[in-house]
DSSP file (Angstrom, degrees, kcal/mol; ACC not computed):
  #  RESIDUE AA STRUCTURE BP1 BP2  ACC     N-H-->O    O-->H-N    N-H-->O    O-->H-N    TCO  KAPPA ALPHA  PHI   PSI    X-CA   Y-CA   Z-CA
    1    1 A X              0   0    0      0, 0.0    23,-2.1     0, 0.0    24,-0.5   0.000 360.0 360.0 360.0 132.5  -12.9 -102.9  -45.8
    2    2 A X  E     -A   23   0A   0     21,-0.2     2,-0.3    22,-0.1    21,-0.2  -0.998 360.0-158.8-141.2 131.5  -13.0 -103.8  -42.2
    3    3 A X  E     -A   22   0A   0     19,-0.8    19,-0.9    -2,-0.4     2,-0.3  -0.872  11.7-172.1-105.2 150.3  -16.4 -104.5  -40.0
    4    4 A X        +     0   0    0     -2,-0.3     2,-0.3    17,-0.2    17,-0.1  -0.874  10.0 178.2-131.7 150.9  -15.8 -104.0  -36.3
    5    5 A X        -     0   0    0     15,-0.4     2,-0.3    -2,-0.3    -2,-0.0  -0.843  19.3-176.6-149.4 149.0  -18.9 -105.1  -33.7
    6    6 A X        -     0   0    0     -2,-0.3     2,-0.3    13,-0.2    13,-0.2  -0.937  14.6-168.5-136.0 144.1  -17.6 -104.5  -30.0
    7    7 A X        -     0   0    0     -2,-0.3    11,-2.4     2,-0.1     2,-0.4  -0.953   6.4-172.7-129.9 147.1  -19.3 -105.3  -27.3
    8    8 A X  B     -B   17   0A   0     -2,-0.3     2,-0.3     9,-0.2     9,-0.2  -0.927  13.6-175.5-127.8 162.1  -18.1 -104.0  -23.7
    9    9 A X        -     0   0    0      7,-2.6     7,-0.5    -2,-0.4     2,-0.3  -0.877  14.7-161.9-128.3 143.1  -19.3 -104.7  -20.1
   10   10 A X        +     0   0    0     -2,-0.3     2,-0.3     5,-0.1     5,-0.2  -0.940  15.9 168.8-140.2 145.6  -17.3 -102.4  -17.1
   11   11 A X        -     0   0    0      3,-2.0     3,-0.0    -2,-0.3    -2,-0.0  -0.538  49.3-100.4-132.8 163.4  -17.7 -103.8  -13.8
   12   12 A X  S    S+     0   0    0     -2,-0.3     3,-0.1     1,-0.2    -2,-0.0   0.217 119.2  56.6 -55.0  -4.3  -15.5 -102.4  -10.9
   13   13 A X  S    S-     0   0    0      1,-0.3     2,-0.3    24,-0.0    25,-0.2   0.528 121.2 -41.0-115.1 -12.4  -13.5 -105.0  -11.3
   14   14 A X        -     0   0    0     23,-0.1    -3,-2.0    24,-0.1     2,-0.4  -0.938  60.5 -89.8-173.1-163.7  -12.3 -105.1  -14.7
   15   15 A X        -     0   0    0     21,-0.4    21,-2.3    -2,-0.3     2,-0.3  -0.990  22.0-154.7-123.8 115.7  -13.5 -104.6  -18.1
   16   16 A X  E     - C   0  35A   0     -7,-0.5    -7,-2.6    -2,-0.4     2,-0.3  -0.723  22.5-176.3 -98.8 118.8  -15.1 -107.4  -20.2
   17   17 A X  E     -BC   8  34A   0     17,-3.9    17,-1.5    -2,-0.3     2,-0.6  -0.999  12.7-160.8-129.8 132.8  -14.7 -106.6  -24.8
   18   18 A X  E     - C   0  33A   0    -11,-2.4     2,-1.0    -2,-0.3    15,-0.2  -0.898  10.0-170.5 -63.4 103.6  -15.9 -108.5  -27.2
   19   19 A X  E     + C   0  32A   0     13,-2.2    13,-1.5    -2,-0.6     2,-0.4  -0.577  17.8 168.4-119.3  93.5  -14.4 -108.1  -30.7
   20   20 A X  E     + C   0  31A   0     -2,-1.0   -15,-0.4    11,-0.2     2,-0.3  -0.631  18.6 166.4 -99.6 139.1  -15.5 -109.4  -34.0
   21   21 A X  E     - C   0  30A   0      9,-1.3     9,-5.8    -2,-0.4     2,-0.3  -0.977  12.2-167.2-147.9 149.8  -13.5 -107.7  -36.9
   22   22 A X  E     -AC   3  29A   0    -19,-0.9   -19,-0.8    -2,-0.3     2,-0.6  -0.985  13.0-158.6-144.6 120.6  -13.3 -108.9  -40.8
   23   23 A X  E >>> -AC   2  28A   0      5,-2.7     4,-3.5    -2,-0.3     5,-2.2  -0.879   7.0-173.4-119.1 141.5  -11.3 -108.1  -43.6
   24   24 A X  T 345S+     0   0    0    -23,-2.1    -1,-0.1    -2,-0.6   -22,-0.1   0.756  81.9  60.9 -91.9 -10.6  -12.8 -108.9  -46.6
   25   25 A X  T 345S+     0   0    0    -24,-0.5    -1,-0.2     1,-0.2   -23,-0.0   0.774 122.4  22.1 -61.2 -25.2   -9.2 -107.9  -48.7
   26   26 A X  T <45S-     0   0    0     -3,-0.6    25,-0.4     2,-0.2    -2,-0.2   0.511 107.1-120.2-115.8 -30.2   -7.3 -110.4  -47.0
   27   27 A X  T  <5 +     0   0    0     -4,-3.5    23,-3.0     1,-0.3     2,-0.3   0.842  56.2 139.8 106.4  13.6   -9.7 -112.7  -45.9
   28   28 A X  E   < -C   23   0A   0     -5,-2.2    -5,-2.7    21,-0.3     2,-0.3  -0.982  33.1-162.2-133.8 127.0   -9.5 -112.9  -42.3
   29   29 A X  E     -C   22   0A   0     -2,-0.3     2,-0.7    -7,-0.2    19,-0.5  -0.925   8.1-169.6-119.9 123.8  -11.7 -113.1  -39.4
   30   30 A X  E     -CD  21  47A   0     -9,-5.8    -9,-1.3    -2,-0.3     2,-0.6  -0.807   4.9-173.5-145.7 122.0  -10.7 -112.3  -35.7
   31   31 A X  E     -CD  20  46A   0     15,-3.3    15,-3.2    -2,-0.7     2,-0.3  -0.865  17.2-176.8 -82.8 111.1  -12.8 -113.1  -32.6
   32   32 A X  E     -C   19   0A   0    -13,-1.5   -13,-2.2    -2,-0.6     2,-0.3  -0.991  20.3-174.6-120.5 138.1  -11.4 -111.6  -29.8
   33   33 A X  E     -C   18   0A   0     -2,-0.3    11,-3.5    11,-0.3     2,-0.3  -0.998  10.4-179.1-100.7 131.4  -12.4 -111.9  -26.3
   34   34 A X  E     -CE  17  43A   0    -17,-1.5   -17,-3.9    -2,-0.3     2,-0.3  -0.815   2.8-175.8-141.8 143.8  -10.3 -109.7  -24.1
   35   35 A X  E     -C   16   0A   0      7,-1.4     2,-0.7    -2,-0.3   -19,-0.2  -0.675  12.2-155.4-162.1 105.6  -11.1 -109.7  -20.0
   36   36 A X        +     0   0    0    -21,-2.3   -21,-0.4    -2,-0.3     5,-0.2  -0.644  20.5 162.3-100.2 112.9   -9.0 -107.2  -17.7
   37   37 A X        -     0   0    0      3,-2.1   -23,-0.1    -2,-0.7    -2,-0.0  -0.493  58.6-105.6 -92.2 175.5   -8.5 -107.8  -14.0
   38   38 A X  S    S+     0   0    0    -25,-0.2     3,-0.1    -2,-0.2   -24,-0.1   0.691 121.5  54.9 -76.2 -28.8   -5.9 -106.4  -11.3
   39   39 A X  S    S-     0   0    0      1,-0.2     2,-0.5    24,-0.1    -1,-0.2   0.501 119.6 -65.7 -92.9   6.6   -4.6 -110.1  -12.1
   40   40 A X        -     0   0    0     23,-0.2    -3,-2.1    21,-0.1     2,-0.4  -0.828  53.9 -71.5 135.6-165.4   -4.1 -110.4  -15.1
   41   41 A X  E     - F   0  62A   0     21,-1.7    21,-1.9    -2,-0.5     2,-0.7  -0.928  23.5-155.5-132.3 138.6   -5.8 -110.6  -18.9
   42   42 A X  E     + F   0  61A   0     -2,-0.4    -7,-1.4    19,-0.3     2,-0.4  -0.920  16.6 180.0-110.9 114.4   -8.1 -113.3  -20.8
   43   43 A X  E     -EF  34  60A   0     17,-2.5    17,-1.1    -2,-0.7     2,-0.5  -0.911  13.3-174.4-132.3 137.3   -8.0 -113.3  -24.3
   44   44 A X  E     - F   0  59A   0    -11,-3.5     2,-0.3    -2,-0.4   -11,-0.3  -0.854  18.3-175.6-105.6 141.7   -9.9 -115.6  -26.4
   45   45 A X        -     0   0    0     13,-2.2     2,-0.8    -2,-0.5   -13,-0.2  -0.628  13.7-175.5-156.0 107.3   -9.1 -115.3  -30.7
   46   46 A X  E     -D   31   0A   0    -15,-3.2   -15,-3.3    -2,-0.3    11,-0.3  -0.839   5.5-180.0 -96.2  98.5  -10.3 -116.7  -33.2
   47   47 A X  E     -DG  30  56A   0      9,-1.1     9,-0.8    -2,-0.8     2,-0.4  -0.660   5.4-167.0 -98.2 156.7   -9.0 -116.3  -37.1
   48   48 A X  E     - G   0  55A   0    -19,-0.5     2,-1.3    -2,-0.2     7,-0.3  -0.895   6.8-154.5-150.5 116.2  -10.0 -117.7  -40.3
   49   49 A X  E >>> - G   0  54A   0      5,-2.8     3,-1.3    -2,-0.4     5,-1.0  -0.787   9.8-176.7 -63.2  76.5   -8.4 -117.7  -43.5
   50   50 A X  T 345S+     0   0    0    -23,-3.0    -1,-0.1    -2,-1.3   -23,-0.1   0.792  82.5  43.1 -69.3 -30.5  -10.2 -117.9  -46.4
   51   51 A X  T 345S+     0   0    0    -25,-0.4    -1,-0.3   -24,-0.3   -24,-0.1   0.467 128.3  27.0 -86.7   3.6   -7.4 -118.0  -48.9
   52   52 A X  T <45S-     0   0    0     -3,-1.3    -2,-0.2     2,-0.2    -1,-0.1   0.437 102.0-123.4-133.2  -7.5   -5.3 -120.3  -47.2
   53   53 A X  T  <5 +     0   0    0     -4,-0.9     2,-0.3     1,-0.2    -3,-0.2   0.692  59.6 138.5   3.2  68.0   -7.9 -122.3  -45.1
   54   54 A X  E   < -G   49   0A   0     -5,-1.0    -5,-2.8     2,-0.0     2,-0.3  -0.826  29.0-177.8 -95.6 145.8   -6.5 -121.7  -41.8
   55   55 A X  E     -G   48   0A   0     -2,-0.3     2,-0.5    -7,-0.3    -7,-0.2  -0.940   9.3-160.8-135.3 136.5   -8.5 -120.9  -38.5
   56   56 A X  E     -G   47   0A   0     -9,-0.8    -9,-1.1    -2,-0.3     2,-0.4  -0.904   9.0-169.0-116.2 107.5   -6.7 -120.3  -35.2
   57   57 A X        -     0   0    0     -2,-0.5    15,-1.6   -11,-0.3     2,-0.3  -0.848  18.8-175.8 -86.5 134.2   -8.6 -120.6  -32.4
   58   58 A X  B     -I   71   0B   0     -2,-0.4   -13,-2.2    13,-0.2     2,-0.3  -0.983  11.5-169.9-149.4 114.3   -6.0 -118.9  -29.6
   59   59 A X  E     -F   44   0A   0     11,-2.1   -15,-0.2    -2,-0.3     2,-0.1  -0.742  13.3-176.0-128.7  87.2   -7.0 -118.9  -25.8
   60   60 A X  E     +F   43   0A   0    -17,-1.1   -17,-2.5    -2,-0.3     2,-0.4  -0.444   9.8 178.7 -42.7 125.4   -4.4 -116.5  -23.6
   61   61 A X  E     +F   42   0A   0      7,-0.4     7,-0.9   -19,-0.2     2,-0.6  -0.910  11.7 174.3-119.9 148.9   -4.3 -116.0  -19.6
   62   62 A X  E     +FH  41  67A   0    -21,-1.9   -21,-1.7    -2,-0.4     2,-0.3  -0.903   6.2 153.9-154.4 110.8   -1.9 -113.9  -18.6
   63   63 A X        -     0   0    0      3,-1.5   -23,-0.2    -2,-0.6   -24,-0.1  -0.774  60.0 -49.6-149.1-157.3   -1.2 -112.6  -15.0
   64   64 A X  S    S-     0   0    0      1,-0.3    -1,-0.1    -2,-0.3   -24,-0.1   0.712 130.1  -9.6 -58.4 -45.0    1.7 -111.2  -12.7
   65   65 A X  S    S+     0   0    0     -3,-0.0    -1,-0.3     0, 0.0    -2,-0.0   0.617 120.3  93.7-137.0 -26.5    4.4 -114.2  -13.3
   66   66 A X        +     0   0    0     -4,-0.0    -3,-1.5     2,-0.0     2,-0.1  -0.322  38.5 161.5 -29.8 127.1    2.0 -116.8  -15.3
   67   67 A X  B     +H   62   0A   0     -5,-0.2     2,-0.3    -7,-0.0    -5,-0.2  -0.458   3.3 166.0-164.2 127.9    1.4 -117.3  -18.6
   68   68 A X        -     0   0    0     -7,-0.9    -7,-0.4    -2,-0.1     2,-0.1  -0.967  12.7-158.3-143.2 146.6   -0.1 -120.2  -20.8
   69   69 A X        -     0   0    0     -2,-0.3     2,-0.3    -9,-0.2    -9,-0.2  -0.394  11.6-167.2-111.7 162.9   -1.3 -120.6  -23.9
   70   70 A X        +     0   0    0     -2,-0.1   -11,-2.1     0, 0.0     2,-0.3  -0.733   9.7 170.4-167.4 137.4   -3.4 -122.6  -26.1
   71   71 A X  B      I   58   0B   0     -2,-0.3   -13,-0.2   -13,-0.2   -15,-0.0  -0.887 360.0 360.0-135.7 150.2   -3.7 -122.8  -30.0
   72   72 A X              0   0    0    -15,-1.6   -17,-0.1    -2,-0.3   -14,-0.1   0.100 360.0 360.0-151.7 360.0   -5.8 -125.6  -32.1
């Protein structure tokens, strides 16, 4: 069983998503924020384990010859 909320913004310059999605079979929660330019991509992510008690917080930017990461 999987609940999805989106939310999206569209601008002329990119498109702004919001994405909470939970599966209750596994246990797992992921927050994604996801934000598309001509330069490149934002993603924010967030996971949560329940059986394992992990959460991964993940923050992505990503553009033409860049890319750095950051996980906690």
């Amino acid at each position: 069983m999987v609940e999805r909320l989106t939310w999206r913004h569209n601008q002329s310059v990119g498109v702004e998503r919001l994405t909470w999605r939970y599966n209750q079979s596994v246990g797992v929660k992921i927050l994604t924020w996801k934000h598309n330019q001509s330069i490149g991509v934002e993603r924010l992510t967030r996971r949560h384990n329940q059986s394992v008690g992990v959460e991964r917080l993940t923050w992505r930017h990503n553009q033409s010859v860049n890319r750095s990461g950051w996980r906690d």
